[in-house]
LORODREN-750443 format. One record per residue (C-alpha): x, y, z; residue in three letters; residue number from 1. Coordinates in steps of 0.001 Angstrom, whole numbers. Example, Ala and Ser with C-alpha at 12.3 -4.5 7.8 and 13.67 -1.06 7.14 Angstrom:
BEGIN
- 12300; -4500; 7800; Ala; 1
- 13670; -1060; 7140; Ser; 2
This chain:
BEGIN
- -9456; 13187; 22733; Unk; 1
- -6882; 13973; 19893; Unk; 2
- -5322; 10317; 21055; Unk; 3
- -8380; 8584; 20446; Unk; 4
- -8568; 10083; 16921; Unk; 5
- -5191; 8728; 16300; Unk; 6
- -5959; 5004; 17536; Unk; 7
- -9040; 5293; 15134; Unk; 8
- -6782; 6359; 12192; Unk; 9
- -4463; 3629; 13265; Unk; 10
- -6952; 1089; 12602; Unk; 11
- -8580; 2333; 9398; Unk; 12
- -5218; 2010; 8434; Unk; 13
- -4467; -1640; 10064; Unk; 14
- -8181; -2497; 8154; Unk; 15
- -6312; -1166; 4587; Unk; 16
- -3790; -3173; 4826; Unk; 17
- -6148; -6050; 5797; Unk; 18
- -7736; -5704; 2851; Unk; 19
- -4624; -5728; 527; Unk; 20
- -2809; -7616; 1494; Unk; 21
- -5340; -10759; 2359; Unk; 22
- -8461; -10533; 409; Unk; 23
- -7571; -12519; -3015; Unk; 24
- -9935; -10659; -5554; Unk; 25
- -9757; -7290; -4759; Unk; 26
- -13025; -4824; -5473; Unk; 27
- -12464; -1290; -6520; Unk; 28
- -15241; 292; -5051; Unk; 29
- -14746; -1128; -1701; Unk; 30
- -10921; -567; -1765; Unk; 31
- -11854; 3423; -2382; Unk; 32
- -14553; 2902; 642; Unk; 33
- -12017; 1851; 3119; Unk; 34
- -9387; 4774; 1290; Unk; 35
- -12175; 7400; 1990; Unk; 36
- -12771; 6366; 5527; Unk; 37
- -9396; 6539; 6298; Unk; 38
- -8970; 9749; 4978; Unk; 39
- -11895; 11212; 6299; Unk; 40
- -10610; 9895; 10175; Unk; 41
- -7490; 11505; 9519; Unk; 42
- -9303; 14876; 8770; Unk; 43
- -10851; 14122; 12338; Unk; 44
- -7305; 14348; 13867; Unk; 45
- -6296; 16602; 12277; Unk; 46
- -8947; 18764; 13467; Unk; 47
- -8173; 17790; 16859; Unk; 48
- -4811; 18878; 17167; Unk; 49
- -5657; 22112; 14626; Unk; 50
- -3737; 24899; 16265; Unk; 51
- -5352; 27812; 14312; Unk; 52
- -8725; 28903; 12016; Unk; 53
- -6791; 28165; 8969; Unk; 54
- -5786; 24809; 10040; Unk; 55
- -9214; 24042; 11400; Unk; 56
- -10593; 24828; 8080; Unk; 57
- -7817; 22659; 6056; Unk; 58
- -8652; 19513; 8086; Unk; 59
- -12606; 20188; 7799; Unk; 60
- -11892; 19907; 4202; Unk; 61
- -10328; 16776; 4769; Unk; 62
- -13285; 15029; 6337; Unk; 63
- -15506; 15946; 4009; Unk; 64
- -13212; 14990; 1374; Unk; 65
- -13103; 11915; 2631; Unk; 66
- -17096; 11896; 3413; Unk; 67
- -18316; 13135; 387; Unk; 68
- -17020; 10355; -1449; Unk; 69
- -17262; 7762; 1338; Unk; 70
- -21087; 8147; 463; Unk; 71
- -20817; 7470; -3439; Unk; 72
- -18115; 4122; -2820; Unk; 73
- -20702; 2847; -438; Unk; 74
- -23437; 3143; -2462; Unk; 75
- -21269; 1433; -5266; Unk; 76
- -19912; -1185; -2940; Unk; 77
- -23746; -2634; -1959; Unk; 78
- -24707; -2285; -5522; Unk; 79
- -22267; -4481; -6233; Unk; 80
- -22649; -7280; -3421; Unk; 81
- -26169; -6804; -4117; Unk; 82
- -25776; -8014; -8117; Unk; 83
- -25887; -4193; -10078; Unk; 84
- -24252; -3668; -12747; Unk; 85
- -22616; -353; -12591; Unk; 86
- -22093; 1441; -15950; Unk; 87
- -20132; 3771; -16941; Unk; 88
- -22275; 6883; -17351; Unk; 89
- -23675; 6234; -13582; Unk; 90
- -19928; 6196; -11864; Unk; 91
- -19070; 9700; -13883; Unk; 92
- -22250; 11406; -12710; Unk; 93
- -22553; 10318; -9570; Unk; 94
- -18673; 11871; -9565; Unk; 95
- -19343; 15053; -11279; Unk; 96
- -22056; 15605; -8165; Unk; 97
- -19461; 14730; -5626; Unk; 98
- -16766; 16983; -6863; Unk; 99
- -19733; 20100; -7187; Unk; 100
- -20633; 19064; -3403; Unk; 101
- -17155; 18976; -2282; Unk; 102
- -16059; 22284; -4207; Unk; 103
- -18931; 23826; -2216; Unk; 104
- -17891; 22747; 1107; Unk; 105
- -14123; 23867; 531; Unk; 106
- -15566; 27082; 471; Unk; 107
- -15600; 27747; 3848; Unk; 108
- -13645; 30382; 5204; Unk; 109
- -13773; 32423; 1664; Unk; 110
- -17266; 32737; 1136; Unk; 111
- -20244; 32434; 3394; Unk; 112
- -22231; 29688; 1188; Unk; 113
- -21996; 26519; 3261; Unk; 114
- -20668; 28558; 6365; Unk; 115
- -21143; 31687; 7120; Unk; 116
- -18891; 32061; 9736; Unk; 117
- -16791; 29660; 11620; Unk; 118
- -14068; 30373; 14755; Unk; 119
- -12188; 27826; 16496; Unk; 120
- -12701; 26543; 20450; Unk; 121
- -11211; 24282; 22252; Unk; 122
- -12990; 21063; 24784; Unk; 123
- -10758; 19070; 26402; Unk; 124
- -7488; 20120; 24993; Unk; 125
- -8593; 19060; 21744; Unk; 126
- -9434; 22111; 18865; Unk; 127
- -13267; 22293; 17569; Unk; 128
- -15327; 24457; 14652; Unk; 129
- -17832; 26416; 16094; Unk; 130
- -20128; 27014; 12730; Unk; 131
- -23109; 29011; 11699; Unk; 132
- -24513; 27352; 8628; Unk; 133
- -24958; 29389; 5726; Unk; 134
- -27467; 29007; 2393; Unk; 135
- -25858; 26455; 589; Unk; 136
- -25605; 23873; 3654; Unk; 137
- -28971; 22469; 3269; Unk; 138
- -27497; 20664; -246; Unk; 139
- -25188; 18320; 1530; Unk; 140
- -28240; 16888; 3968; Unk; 141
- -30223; 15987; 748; Unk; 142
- -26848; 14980; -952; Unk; 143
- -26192; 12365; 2409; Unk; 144
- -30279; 11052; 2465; Unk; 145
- -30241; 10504; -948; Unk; 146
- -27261; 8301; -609; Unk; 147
- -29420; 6453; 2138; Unk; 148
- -32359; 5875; 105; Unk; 149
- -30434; 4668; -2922; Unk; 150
- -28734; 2154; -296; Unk; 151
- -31991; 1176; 1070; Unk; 152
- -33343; 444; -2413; Unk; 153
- -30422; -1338; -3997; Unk; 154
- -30762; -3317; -439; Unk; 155
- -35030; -4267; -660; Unk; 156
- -34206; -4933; -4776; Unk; 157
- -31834; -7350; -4155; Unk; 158
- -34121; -9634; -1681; Unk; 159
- -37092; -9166; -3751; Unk; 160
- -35411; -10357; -6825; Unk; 161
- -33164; -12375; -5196; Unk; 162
- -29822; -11264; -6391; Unk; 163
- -28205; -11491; -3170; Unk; 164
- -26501; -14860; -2118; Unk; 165
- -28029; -14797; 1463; Unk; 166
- -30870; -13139; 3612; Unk; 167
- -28145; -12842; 5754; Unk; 168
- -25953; -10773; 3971; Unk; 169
- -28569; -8067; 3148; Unk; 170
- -29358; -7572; 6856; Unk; 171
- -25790; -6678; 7697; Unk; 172
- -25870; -4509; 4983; Unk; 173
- -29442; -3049; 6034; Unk; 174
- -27192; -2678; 9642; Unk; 175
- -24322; -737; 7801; Unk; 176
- -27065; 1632; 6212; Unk; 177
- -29351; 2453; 9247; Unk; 178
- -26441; 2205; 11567; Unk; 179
- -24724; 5050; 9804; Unk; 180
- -27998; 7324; 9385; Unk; 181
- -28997; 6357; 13390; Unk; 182
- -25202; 8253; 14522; Unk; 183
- -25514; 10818; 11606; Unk; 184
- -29064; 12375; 12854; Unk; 185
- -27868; 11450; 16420; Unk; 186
- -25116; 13729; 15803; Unk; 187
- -27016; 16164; 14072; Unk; 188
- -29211; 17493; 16659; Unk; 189
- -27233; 16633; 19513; Unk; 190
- -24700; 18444; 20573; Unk; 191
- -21479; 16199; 21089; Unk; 192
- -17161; 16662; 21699; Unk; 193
- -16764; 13305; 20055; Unk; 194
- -17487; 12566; 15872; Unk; 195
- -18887; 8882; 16812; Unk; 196
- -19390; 9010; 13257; Unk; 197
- -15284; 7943; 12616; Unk; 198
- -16598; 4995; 15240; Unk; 199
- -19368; 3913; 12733; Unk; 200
- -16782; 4274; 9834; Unk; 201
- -15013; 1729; 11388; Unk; 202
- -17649; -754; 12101; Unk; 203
- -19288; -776; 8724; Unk; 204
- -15088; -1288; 7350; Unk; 205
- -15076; -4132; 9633; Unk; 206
- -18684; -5809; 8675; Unk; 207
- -18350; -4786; 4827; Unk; 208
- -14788; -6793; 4918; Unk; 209
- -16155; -10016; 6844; Unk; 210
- -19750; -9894; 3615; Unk; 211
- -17329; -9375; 1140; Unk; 212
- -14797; -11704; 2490; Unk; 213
- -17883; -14564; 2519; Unk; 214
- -18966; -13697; -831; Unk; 215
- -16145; -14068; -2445; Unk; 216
- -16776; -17939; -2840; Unk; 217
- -20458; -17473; -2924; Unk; 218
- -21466; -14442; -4653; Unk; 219
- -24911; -13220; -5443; Unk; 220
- -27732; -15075; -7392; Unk; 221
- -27814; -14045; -11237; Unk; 222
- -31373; -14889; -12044; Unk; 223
- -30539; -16156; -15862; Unk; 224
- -33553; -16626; -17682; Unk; 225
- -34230; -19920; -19443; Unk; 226
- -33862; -19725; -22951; Unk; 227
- -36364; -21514; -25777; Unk; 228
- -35521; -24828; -26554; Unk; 229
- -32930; -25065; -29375; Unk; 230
- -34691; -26904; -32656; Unk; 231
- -31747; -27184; -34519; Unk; 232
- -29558; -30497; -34314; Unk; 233
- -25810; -29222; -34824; Unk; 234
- -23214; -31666; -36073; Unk; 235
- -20540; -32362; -33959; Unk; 236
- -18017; -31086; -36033; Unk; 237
- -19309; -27668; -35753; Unk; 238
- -19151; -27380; -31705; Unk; 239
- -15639; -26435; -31587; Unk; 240
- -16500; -23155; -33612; Unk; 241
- -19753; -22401; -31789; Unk; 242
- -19351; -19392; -30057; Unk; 243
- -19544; -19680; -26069; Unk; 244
- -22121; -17667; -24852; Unk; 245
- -24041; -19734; -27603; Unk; 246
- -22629; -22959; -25957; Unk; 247
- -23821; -21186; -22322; Unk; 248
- -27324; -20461; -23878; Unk; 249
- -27633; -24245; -24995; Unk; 250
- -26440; -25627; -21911; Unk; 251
- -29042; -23369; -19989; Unk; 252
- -31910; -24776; -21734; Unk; 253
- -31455; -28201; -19850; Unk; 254
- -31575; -26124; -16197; Unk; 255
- -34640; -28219; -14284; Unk; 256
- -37144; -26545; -13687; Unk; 257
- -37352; -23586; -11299; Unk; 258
- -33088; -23616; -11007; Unk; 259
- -31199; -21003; -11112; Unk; 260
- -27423; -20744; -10800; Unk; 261
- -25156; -18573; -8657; Unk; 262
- -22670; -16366; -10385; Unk; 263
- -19978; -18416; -9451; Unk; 264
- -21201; -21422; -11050; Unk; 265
- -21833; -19234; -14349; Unk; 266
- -18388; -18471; -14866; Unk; 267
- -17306; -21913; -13742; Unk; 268
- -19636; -23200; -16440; Unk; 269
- -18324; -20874; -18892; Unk; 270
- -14667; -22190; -17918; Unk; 271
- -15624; -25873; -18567; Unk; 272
- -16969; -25371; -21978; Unk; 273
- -13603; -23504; -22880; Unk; 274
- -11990; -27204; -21930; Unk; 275
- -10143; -25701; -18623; Unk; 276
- -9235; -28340; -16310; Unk; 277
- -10257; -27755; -12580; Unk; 278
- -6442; -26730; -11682; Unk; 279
- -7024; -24117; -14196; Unk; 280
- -10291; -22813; -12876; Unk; 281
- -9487; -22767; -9607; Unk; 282
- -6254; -20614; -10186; Unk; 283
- -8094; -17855; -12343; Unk; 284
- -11379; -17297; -9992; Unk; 285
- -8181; -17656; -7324; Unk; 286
- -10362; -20716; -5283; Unk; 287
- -9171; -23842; -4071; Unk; 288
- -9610; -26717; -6255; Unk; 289
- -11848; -28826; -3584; Unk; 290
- -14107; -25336; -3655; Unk; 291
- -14762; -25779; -7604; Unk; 292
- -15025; -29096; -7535; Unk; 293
- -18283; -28526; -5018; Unk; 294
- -19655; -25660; -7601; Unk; 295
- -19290; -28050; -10221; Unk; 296
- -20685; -30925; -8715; Unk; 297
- -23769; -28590; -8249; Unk; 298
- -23975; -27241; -11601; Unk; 299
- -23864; -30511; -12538; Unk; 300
- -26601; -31500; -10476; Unk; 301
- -28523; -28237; -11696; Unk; 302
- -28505; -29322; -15349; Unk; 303
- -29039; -32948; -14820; Unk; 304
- -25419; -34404; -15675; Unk; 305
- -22645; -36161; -13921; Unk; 306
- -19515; -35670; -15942; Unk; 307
- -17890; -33400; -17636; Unk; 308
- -18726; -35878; -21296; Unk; 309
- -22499; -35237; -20190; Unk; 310
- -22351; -31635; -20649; Unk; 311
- -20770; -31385; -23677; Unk; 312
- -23385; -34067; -25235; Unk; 313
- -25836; -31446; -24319; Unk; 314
- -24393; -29474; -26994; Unk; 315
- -25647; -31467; -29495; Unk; 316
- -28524; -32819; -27586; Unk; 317
Protein backbone atom coordinates (compact mmCIF):
# COMPACT_ATOMS: atom_id res chain seq x y z
CA UNK A 1 0.00 0.00 0.00
CA UNK A 2 2.85 2.46 1.07
CA UNK A 3 4.01 1.95 -2.87
CA UNK A 4 0.88 3.09 -4.16
CA UNK A 5 1.10 6.25 -1.99
CA UNK A 6 4.40 6.91 -3.52
CA UNK A 7 3.24 6.49 -7.32
CA UNK A 8 0.39 8.98 -6.28
CA UNK A 9 2.96 11.50 -4.89
CA UNK A 10 4.96 10.85 -7.98
CA UNK A 11 2.33 12.16 -10.10
CA UNK A 12 1.07 15.15 -8.11
CA UNK A 13 4.47 15.94 -8.56
CA UNK A 14 4.79 15.03 -12.51
CA UNK A 15 1.18 17.30 -12.63
CA UNK A 16 3.43 20.41 -10.82
CA UNK A 17 5.76 20.41 -13.06
CA UNK A 18 3.11 20.19 -15.83
CA UNK A 19 1.79 23.10 -14.78
CA UNK A 20 5.07 25.18 -14.65
CA UNK A 21 6.64 24.50 -16.85
CA UNK A 22 3.81 24.44 -19.85
CA UNK A 23 0.88 26.49 -18.95
CA UNK A 24 1.88 30.18 -20.32
CA UNK A 25 -0.11 32.44 -17.79
CA UNK A 26 0.27 30.98 -14.67
CA UNK A 27 -2.72 31.40 -11.81
CA UNK A 28 -1.79 31.68 -8.21
CA UNK A 29 -4.54 30.11 -6.69
CA UNK A 30 -4.44 27.08 -8.77
CA UNK A 31 -0.59 26.79 -8.57
CA UNK A 32 -1.14 26.66 -4.47
CA UNK A 33 -4.11 23.97 -5.30
CA UNK A 34 -1.87 21.60 -7.05
CA UNK A 35 1.12 22.64 -4.09
CA UNK A 36 -1.49 21.61 -1.39
CA UNK A 37 -2.45 18.39 -3.03
CA UNK A 38 0.85 17.39 -3.33
CA UNK A 39 1.64 18.02 0.02
CA UNK A 40 -1.26 16.62 1.47
CA UNK A 41 -0.40 13.01 -0.68
CA UNK A 42 2.88 13.13 0.72
CA UNK A 43 1.41 13.31 4.33
CA UNK A 44 -0.47 10.07 3.05
CA UNK A 45 2.95 8.30 2.64
CA UNK A 46 4.26 9.34 5.05
CA UNK A 47 1.70 7.92 7.19
CA UNK A 48 2.12 4.75 5.51
CA UNK A 49 5.52 4.02 6.19
CA UNK A 50 5.14 5.91 9.92
CA UNK A 51 7.14 3.63 12.14
CA UNK A 52 5.93 5.06 15.52
CA UNK A 53 2.85 7.30 17.35
CA UNK A 54 4.96 10.31 17.03
CA UNK A 55 5.60 9.87 13.45
CA UNK A 56 2.03 8.90 12.76
CA UNK A 57 0.99 12.08 14.30
CA UNK A 58 3.73 14.32 12.31
CA UNK A 59 2.49 13.01 8.93
CA UNK A 60 -1.36 13.41 10.02
CA UNK A 61 -0.39 16.94 10.37
CA UNK A 62 0.87 16.91 7.05
CA UNK A 63 -2.33 15.91 5.32
CA UNK A 64 -4.28 18.14 6.88
CA UNK A 65 -1.86 20.77 6.24
CA UNK A 66 -2.11 20.14 2.98
CA UNK A 67 -6.14 19.63 3.19
CA UNK A 68 -7.01 22.42 5.10
CA UNK A 69 -5.79 24.69 2.61
CA UNK A 70 -6.47 22.50 -0.43
CA UNK A 71 -10.17 23.52 0.47
CA UNK A 72 -9.64 27.45 0.54
CA UNK A 73 -7.27 27.34 -3.11
CA UNK A 74 -10.14 25.43 -4.57
CA UNK A 75 -12.67 27.52 -3.63
CA UNK A 76 -10.42 30.47 -4.96
CA UNK A 77 -9.47 28.63 -8.09
CA UNK A 78 -13.48 28.20 -9.34
CA UNK A 79 -14.12 31.68 -8.22
CA UNK A 80 -11.81 32.66 -10.46
CA UNK A 81 -12.64 30.49 -13.70
CA UNK A 82 -16.05 31.30 -12.76
CA UNK A 83 -15.43 35.42 -13.21
CA UNK A 84 -15.08 36.59 -9.09
CA UNK A 85 -13.19 38.99 -8.22
CA UNK A 86 -11.32 38.07 -5.17
CA UNK A 87 -10.38 40.97 -2.81
CA UNK A 88 -8.17 41.35 -0.53
CA UNK A 89 -10.01 41.27 2.79
CA UNK A 90 -11.76 37.80 1.56
CA UNK A 91 -8.18 35.89 0.84
CA UNK A 92 -6.88 37.11 4.57
CA UNK A 93 -10.00 35.82 6.31
CA UNK A 94 -10.64 32.99 4.67
CA UNK A 95 -6.66 32.43 5.82
CA UNK A 96 -6.93 33.51 9.32
CA UNK A 97 -9.83 30.53 9.51
CA UNK A 98 -7.53 28.06 7.92
CA UNK A 99 -4.57 28.65 10.11
CA UNK A 100 -7.24 28.53 13.49
CA UNK A 101 -8.53 25.09 11.84
CA UNK A 102 -5.17 23.80 11.21
CA UNK A 103 -3.66 24.95 14.71
CA UNK A 104 -6.55 22.88 16.10
CA UNK A 105 -5.87 19.78 14.31
CA UNK A 106 -1.99 19.88 15.15
CA UNK A 107 -3.16 19.39 18.44
CA UNK A 108 -3.41 15.96 18.44
CA UNK A 109 -1.37 13.98 20.57
CA UNK A 110 -1.05 17.04 23.26
CA UNK A 111 -4.45 17.72 24.00
CA UNK A 112 -7.61 15.76 23.55
CA UNK A 113 -9.63 18.59 21.48
CA UNK A 114 -9.82 17.18 17.96
CA UNK A 115 -8.58 13.65 19.23
CA UNK A 116 -8.87 12.32 22.19
CA UNK A 117 -6.81 9.55 21.83
CA UNK A 118 -5.07 8.05 18.93
CA UNK A 119 -2.56 4.67 18.76
CA UNK A 120 -1.04 3.35 15.76
CA UNK A 121 -1.97 -0.22 13.79
CA UNK A 122 -0.81 -1.63 11.09
CA UNK A 123 -3.04 -3.35 7.63
CA UNK A 124 -1.12 -4.68 5.16
CA UNK A 125 2.33 -3.72 6.15
CA UNK A 126 1.41 -0.26 5.84
CA UNK A 127 1.05 2.00 9.46
CA UNK A 128 -2.64 3.48 10.25
CA UNK A 129 -4.28 6.03 13.12
CA UNK A 130 -6.72 4.39 14.99
CA UNK A 131 -8.69 7.70 16.44
CA UNK A 132 -11.40 8.50 18.87
CA UNK A 133 -12.68 11.92 17.98
CA UNK A 134 -12.73 14.38 20.57
CA UNK A 135 -14.98 17.88 21.08
CA UNK A 136 -13.44 20.05 18.78
CA UNK A 137 -13.65 17.55 15.64
CA UNK A 138 -17.07 18.42 14.67
CA UNK A 139 -15.47 22.12 13.44
CA UNK A 140 -13.51 20.71 10.59
CA UNK A 141 -16.85 18.80 9.01
CA UNK A 142 -18.63 22.25 8.94
CA UNK A 143 -15.23 23.90 7.96
CA UNK A 144 -15.05 21.10 4.70
CA UNK A 145 -19.23 21.56 3.79
CA UNK A 146 -18.96 25.01 3.91
CA UNK A 147 -16.20 24.93 1.42
CA UNK A 148 -18.71 22.74 -0.72
CA UNK A 149 -21.52 25.03 -0.61
CA UNK A 150 -19.46 28.11 -1.39
CA UNK A 151 -18.18 25.94 -4.51
CA UNK A 152 -21.61 25.00 -5.42
CA UNK A 153 -22.73 28.64 -5.33
CA UNK A 154 -19.84 30.36 -7.05
CA UNK A 155 -20.63 27.30 -9.63
CA UNK A 156 -24.92 27.97 -10.11
CA UNK A 157 -23.83 32.08 -10.05
CA UNK A 158 -21.72 31.80 -12.75
CA UNK A 159 -24.37 29.98 -15.25
CA UNK A 160 -27.12 32.10 -14.11
CA UNK A 161 -25.29 35.24 -14.84
CA UNK A 162 -23.36 33.90 -17.33
CA UNK A 163 -19.85 34.64 -16.34
CA UNK A 164 -18.52 31.43 -17.33
CA UNK A 165 -17.18 30.97 -20.99
CA UNK A 166 -18.99 27.55 -21.47
CA UNK A 167 -21.85 25.30 -20.00
CA UNK A 168 -19.29 22.97 -20.38
CA UNK A 169 -16.80 24.17 -18.22
CA UNK A 170 -19.12 24.60 -15.17
CA UNK A 171 -20.16 20.92 -15.33
CA UNK A 172 -16.61 19.69 -14.96
CA UNK A 173 -16.30 21.92 -12.31
CA UNK A 174 -19.81 20.83 -10.75
CA UNK A 175 -17.84 17.08 -11.29
CA UNK A 176 -14.68 18.32 -9.31
CA UNK A 177 -17.09 19.57 -6.43
CA UNK A 178 -19.54 16.58 -6.00
CA UNK A 179 -16.86 14.18 -6.96
CA UNK A 180 -14.78 15.23 -4.01
CA UNK A 181 -17.82 15.39 -1.40
CA UNK A 182 -19.21 11.73 -3.02
CA UNK A 183 -15.38 10.01 -1.75
CA UNK A 184 -15.25 12.37 1.35
CA UNK A 185 -18.75 11.06 2.97
CA UNK A 186 -17.92 7.68 1.26
CA UNK A 187 -14.96 7.66 3.35
CA UNK A 188 -16.51 8.99 6.24
CA UNK A 189 -18.79 6.33 7.25
CA UNK A 190 -17.12 3.59 5.67
CA UNK A 191 -14.55 2.03 6.99
CA UNK A 192 -11.57 1.77 4.40
CA UNK A 193 -7.29 0.81 4.32
CA UNK A 194 -7.03 3.06 1.32
CA UNK A 195 -7.48 7.34 1.48
CA UNK A 196 -9.24 7.24 -2.17
CA UNK A 197 -9.44 10.73 -1.31
CA UNK A 198 -5.40 11.31 -2.62
CA UNK A 199 -7.15 9.41 -5.88
CA UNK A 200 -9.79 12.25 -6.19
CA UNK A 201 -6.95 14.85 -5.52
CA UNK A 202 -5.53 13.73 -8.48
CA UNK A 203 -8.40 13.69 -10.79
CA UNK A 204 -9.76 17.10 -10.01
CA UNK A 205 -5.52 18.28 -10.64
CA UNK A 206 -5.92 16.62 -13.86
CA UNK A 207 -9.56 18.12 -14.97
CA UNK A 208 -8.84 21.65 -13.26
CA UNK A 209 -5.47 21.74 -15.57
CA UNK A 210 -7.24 20.59 -18.96
CA UNK A 211 -10.54 23.95 -17.88
CA UNK A 212 -7.89 26.11 -17.13
CA UNK A 213 -5.67 25.09 -19.90
CA UNK A 214 -8.97 25.83 -22.41
CA UNK A 215 -9.71 29.00 -20.81
CA UNK A 216 -6.81 30.48 -21.13
CA UNK A 217 -7.71 31.67 -24.77
CA UNK A 218 -11.33 31.90 -23.95
CA UNK A 219 -11.94 33.05 -20.57
CA UNK A 220 -15.20 33.79 -18.89
CA UNK A 221 -18.00 36.25 -20.06
CA UNK A 222 -17.69 39.81 -18.31
CA UNK A 223 -21.23 40.99 -18.64
CA UNK A 224 -20.19 44.92 -19.22
CA UNK A 225 -23.08 46.99 -19.04
CA UNK A 226 -23.87 49.41 -21.85
CA UNK A 227 -23.21 52.78 -21.02
CA UNK A 228 -25.61 56.05 -21.99
CA UNK A 229 -24.98 57.42 -25.15
CA UNK A 230 -22.19 60.06 -25.09
CA UNK A 231 -23.83 63.75 -26.08
CA UNK A 232 -20.77 65.44 -26.28
CA UNK A 233 -18.88 65.76 -29.76
CA UNK A 234 -15.02 65.77 -28.77
CA UNK A 235 -12.53 67.31 -31.16
CA UNK A 236 -10.10 65.22 -32.50
CA UNK A 237 -7.33 66.83 -31.09
CA UNK A 238 -8.36 65.96 -27.69
CA UNK A 239 -8.50 61.93 -28.20
CA UNK A 240 -4.95 61.41 -27.63
CA UNK A 241 -5.38 62.79 -23.96
CA UNK A 242 -8.69 61.06 -23.27
CA UNK A 243 -8.19 58.74 -20.70
CA UNK A 244 -8.73 54.91 -21.73
CA UNK A 245 -11.23 53.48 -19.76
CA UNK A 246 -13.08 56.71 -21.06
CA UNK A 247 -12.07 55.65 -24.66
CA UNK A 248 -13.40 51.82 -23.52
CA UNK A 249 -16.70 53.42 -22.18
CA UNK A 250 -17.22 55.28 -25.63
CA UNK A 251 -16.39 52.47 -27.69
CA UNK A 252 -18.95 50.30 -25.61
CA UNK A 253 -21.77 52.47 -26.37
CA UNK A 254 -21.75 51.28 -30.13
CA UNK A 255 -22.00 47.30 -28.79
CA UNK A 256 -25.36 46.04 -30.92
CA UNK A 257 -27.76 45.28 -29.16
CA UNK A 258 -27.93 42.37 -26.71
CA UNK A 259 -23.72 41.82 -27.20
CA UNK A 260 -21.62 41.28 -24.81
CA UNK A 261 -17.87 40.69 -24.97
CA UNK A 262 -15.62 38.02 -23.48
CA UNK A 263 -12.83 39.11 -21.23
CA UNK A 264 -10.40 38.44 -23.66
CA UNK A 265 -11.73 40.68 -26.17
CA UNK A 266 -11.91 43.51 -23.34
CA UNK A 267 -8.39 43.64 -22.82
CA UNK A 268 -7.68 43.16 -26.50
CA UNK A 269 -9.88 46.20 -27.02
CA UNK A 270 -8.19 48.05 -24.40
CA UNK A 271 -4.74 47.13 -26.22
CA UNK A 272 -5.94 48.56 -29.60
CA UNK A 273 -6.96 51.88 -28.32
CA UNK A 274 -3.39 52.18 -26.64
CA UNK A 275 -2.16 51.89 -30.59
CA UNK A 276 -0.47 48.24 -29.94
CA UNK A 277 0.03 46.44 -33.05
CA UNK A 278 -1.24 42.74 -33.10
CA UNK A 279 2.56 41.42 -32.63
CA UNK A 280 2.40 43.39 -29.54
CA UNK A 281 -0.85 42.05 -28.21
CA UNK A 282 -0.31 38.79 -28.87
CA UNK A 283 3.12 38.72 -26.97
CA UNK A 284 1.69 40.40 -23.68
CA UNK A 285 -1.72 38.20 -23.28
CA UNK A 286 1.21 35.46 -24.45
CA UNK A 287 -1.37 34.21 -27.62
CA UNK A 288 -0.53 33.57 -31.02
CA UNK A 289 -1.02 36.31 -33.37
CA UNK A 290 -3.63 34.26 -35.73
CA UNK A 291 -5.59 33.78 -32.09
CA UNK A 292 -5.96 37.77 -31.70
CA UNK A 293 -6.49 38.38 -34.93
CA UNK A 294 -9.88 36.01 -34.55
CA UNK A 295 -10.81 38.05 -31.12
CA UNK A 296 -10.43 41.06 -32.99
CA UNK A 297 -12.16 40.25 -35.95
CA UNK A 298 -15.08 39.53 -33.47
CA UNK A 299 -14.91 42.55 -31.49
CA UNK A 300 -14.98 44.11 -34.51
CA UNK A 301 -17.95 42.46 -35.62
CA UNK A 302 -19.50 43.13 -32.01
CA UNK A 303 -19.27 46.92 -32.37
CA UNK A 304 -20.14 47.15 -35.96
CA UNK A 305 -16.59 48.05 -37.56
CA UNK A 306 -14.11 46.51 -39.88
CA UNK A 307 -10.80 48.19 -39.30
CA UNK A 308 -8.87 49.29 -36.91
CA UNK A 309 -9.60 53.42 -38.55
CA UNK A 310 -13.39 52.45 -37.78
CA UNK A 311 -12.92 52.17 -34.19
CA UNK A 312 -11.08 54.98 -33.51
CA UNK A 313 -13.77 57.20 -35.58
CA UNK A 314 -16.07 55.94 -32.97
CA UNK A 315 -14.26 58.07 -30.66
CA UNK A 316 -15.46 61.00 -32.00
CA UNK A 317 -18.58 59.58 -33.42
Amino acid sequence: MSITYAVIVAVALLLLAVYCFFVRKKETWLLLLFISITVANVGYFLLSISKTLTFAIFANDVVYLGSVFLSMFMLLTISKLCGFKIKKKTVSFLLTIGVLMFAIIATSGFLPWYYKEVSLTFVDGAAKLSKVYGALHPLYLIYLLSYFAAMIACIVHSIHKKMIASQKHASLLAAIVFGNIAVWFVEKFIPWNFEFLSVSYLFSEIILLGIYWMMQDYVRLDLIPKPAPVVSHPDPADIATMPIEEKILKVLSFLKPGEMLAAREREILELVLQNKKRKEIADELCLSENTIKTYTRTLYGKLGVNSREELYALLIK
